[in-house]
N, C-alpha and C positions, 0 to 999 in steps of 0.2 A: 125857543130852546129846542135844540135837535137833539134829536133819541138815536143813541151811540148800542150798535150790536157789538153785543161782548161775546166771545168764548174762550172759553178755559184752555189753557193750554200748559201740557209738562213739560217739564224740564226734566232731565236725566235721570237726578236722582229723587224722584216722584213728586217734587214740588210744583204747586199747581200756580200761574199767573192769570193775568185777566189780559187778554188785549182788544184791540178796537179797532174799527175799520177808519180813526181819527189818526192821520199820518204825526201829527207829535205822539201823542202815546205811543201807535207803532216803533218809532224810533225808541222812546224811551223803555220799550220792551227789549229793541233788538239791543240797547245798551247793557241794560240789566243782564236779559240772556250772555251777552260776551263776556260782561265782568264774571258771571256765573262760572262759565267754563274755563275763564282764566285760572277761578277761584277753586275751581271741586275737586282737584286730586286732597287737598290741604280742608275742603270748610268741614267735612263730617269730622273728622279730626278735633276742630275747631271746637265745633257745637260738643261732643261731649265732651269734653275735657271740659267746657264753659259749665256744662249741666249739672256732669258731677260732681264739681265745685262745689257750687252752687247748691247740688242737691234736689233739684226740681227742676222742670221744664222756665226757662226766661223767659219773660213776657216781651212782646216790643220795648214797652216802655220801661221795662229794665231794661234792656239793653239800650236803651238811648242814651239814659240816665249815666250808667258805667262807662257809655263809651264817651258822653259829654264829659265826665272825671277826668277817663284816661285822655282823651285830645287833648288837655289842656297841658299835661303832664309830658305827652310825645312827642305835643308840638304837629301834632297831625290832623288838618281841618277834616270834619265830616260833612259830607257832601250833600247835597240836595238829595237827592235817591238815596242817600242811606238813613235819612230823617225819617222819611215818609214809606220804605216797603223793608218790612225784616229781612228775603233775603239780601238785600242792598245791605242793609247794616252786618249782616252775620258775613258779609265780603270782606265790609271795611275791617271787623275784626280778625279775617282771614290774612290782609293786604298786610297787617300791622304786627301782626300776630309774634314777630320776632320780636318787638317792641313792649307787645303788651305782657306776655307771657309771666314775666316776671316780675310783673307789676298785681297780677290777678289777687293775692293774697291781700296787696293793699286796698284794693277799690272794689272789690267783689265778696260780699260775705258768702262765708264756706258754710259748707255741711257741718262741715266738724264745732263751727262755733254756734250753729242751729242745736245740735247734739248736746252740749255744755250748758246750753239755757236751761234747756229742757230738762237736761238733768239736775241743775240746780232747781227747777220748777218740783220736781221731782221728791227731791230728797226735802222739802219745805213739807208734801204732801205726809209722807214719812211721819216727820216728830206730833204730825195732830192727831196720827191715826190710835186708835185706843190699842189699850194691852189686854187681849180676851180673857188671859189671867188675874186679873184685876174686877173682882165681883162690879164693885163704886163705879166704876168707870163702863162698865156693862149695864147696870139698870140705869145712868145718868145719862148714857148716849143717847141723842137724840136726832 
């Protein structure tokens, strides 16, 4: 087994890669990187409009999940490199983005219906809480 030197390297918009003095990874950086810059006037874009959806930061593995929904739906394979490195995937969802846009409602839960839970969670909490006016209900609470 050979021992691969790694160092960190950025990308424009401060995301950090790994690469390797291993000429396949090399290339598969220098792919990644092109798809990057093909992709970045449009990925920040991208990523919040996805987030605040959404409503919190997406993990990889929701975004694999959502984006294995929507392929199937657009009819657009997801690639080897967008399985395995997020900003690979947050491209795919960049490349597709006219496709998926309008699809987001259906295969992404929103903020707003996180909100609706909670507030039904909520208002459950409500009817058990005691009425301080109510002596019985004051020395029974426990």
């Amino acid at each position: 087994m050979t021992t691969q030197l790694m160092t960190n390297t950025k990308l424009p918009t401060g995301k950090n890669l790994a690469t390797s003095v291993n000429p396949e990874i090399d290339y598969q950086f220098d792919e990644l990187e092109e798809r990057f810059k093909k992709n970045e006037f449009k990925l920040d874009l991208v990523i919040s409009i996805l987030e605040s959806h959404y409503g919190d930061k997406l993990t990889v593995e929701q975004l694999r999940i959502f984006a294995s929904r929507l392929s199937k739906r657009i009819h657009a394979k997801i690639d080897r490199m967008a399985n395995r490195n997020r900003t690979a995937i947050l491209c795919w969802y960049t490349e597709n983005w006219d496709k998926i846009y309008s699809l987001i409602d259906e295969f992404i839960p929103s903020q707003i219906h996180k909100f609706e839970n909670t507030e039904k969670d909520n208002s459950n909490q409500i009817t058990n809480d005691i009425d301080p006016s109510d002596i019985n209900q004051l020395i029974n609470y426990h």
